[in-house]
GUKOLVEX-438657 format. One record per residue (C-alpha): x, y, z. Coordinates in steps of 0.02 Angstrom, whole numbers, plus 32768, in hexadecimal, padded with zeros to 4 digits. Example, Ala and Ser with C-alpha at 12.3 -4.5 7.8 and 13.67 -1.06 7.14 Angstrom:
! GUKOLVEX-438657
82677F1F8186
82AC7FCB8165
END
This chain:
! GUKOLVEX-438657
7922F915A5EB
78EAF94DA699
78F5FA07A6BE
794DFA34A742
78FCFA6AA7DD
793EFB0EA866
7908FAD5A909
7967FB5EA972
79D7FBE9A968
7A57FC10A9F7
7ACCFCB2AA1F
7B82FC80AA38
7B9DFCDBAAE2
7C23FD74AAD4
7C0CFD56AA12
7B95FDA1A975
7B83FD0AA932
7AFCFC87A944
7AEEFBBAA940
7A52FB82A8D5
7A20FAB1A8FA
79D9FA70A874
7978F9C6A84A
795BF96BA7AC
7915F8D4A7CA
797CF868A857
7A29F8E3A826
7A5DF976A88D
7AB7FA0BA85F
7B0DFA84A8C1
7B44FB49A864
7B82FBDAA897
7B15FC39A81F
7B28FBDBA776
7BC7FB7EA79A
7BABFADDA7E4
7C08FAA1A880
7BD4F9FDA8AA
7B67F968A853
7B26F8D7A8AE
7B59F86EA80D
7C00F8A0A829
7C59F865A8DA
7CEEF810A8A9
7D83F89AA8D1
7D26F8C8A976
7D16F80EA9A6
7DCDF80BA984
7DF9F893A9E9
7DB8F82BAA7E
7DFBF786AA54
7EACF7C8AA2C
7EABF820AAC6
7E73F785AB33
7F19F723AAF2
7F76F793AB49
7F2DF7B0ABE6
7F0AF6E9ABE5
7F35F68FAC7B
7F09F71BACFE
7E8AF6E4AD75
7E21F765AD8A
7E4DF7EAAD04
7E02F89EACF1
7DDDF8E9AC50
7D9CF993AC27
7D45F9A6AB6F
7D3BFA4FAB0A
7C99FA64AABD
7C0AF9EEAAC4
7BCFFA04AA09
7B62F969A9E9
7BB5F8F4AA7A
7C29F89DA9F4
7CC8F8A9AA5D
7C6DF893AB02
7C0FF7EEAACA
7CC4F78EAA88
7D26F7D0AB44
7C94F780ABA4
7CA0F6EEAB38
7D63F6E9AB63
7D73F720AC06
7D61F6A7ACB6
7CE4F6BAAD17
7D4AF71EAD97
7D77F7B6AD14
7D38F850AD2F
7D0CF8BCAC80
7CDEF97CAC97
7C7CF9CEABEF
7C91FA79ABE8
7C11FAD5AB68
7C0EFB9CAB53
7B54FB98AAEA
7ABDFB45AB66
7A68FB33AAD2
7ADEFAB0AA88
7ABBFA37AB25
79F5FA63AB24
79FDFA32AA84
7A5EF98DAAA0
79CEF963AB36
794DF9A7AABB
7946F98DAA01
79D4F927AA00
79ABF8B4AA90
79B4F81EAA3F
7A57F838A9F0
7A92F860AAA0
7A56F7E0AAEA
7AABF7A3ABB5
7B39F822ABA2
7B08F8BCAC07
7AC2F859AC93
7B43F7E0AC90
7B9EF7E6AD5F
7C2FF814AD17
7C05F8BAACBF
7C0DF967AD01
7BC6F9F2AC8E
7BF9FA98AC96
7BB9FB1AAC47
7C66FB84AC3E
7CE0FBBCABD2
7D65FB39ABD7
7DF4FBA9ABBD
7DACFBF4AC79
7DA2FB36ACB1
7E52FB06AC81
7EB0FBA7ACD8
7E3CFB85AD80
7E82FAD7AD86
7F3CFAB7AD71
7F7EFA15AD92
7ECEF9C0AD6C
7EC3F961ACDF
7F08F8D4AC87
7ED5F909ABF3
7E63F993AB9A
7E23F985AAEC
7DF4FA1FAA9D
7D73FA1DAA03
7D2AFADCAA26
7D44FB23A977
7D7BFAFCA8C8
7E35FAE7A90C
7EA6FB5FA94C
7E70FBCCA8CC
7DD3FBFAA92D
7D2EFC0FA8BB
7CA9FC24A934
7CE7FC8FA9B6
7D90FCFBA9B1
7DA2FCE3AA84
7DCAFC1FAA4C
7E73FC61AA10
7EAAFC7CAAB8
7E91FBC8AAD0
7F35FBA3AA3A
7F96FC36AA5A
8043FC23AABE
7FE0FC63AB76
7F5FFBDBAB52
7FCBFB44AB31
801DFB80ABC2
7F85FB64AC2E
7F54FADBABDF
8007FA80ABFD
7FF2FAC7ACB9
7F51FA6DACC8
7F95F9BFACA3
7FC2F94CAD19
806EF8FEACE1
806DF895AC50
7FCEF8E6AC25
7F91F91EAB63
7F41F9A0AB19
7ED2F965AA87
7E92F9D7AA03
7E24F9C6A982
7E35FA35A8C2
7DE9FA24A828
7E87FA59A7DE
7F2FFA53A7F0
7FB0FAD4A846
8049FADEA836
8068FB6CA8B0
7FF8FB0CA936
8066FA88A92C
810CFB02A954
809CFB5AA9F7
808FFAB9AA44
8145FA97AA33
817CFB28AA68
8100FB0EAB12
8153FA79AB40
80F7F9F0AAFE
8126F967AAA3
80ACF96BAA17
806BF8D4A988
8005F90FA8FE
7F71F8A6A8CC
7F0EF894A810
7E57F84FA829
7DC9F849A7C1
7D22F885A7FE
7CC0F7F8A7C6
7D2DF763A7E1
7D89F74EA757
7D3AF7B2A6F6
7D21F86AA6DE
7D68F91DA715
7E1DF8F6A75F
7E1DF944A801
7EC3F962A892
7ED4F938A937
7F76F972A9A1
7FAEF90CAA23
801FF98FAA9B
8054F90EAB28
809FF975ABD1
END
């Protein structure tokens, strides 16, 4: 078998922990320290998170989207493959690294994406982007974590807690959804995002297809 490969090693900003990208062979992994995060062999609950979110928000004309977490481009390939022409899609990534690495090492599984006209990157914490924008968006998918149980940083809990579904419903534009991505279920998730208003649909998906890990998305429509 082909050893892995550590190609860089990046400090979480405001965190102790650190992201290691790592190659074997045409497969990337992404770990906070030993655990991995991400796998380029496995896209299928991040491509879902797009595509479930572009059925709702189907039928605006020029729709604007703000993405949590870059992570290998997964979510942000399937929106621009969904979206018109005319939506506008804002990534917001806390670690430079991760998108030096997608323009870098992982160009080719990148590809178009980050140029594409309809892409602004920020290089933000998106909990800061979503309370300096109410009224914005018609929908925001958040894959920054492991789930609301945060695993690589502990600020990310502000983004589930009561204050930041809050925001997050403030940020909407009516009829808008929040979209977030877990590797596990939560059944106390579930009950924040009732009790901040939103109507909310819980989704099983597999992270290859329909195969491997199951995976949750939550739909919390405004």
């Amino acid at each position: 078998m082909i050893p892995w490969e550590h190609l860089d090693t990046a400090p979480i900003p405001g965190e102790a922990g650190t992201l290691r990208l790592m190659r074997r062979g045409t497969e990337f992994s992404i770990q906070l320290d030993r655990n991995e995060l991400m796998n380029s062999r496995l896209s299928g609950s991040e491509e879902a998170l797009a595509r479930l979110s572009a059925e709702r928000i189907a039928g605006l004309t020029a729709p604007r989207v703000l993405i949590g977490g870059y992570g290998m481009g997964f979510t942000l390939r399937a929106a621009l493959s969904l979206l018109p022409a005319t939506a506008q899609v804002t990534v917001a990534e806390i670690v430079p690294a991760v998108l030096a690495w997608a323009r870098g090492p992982m160009a080719a599984l990148t590809g178009p994406s980050l140029d594409d006209p309809r892409v602004t990157i920020r290089e933000a914490d998106v909990a800061e982007v979503i309370r300096a924008q109410p009224g914005t968006w018609d929908a925001i998918l958040l894959d920054v974590d492991n789930g609301p149980d945060g695993l690589t940083r502990r600020a990310n809990d502000r983004l589930y807690d009561a204050a930041g579904l809050g925001a997050a419903r403030a940020a909407l534009r009516p009829r808008g959804v929040l979209a977030v991505w877990s590797a596990h279920p939560d059944a106390a998730f579930t009950r924040r995002l009732g009790q901040a208003g939103f109507s909310v649909e819980e989704v099983a998906t597999r992270a290859r297809g329909k195969r491997g890990t199951r995976h949750v998305i939550w739909l919390a429509g405004r």
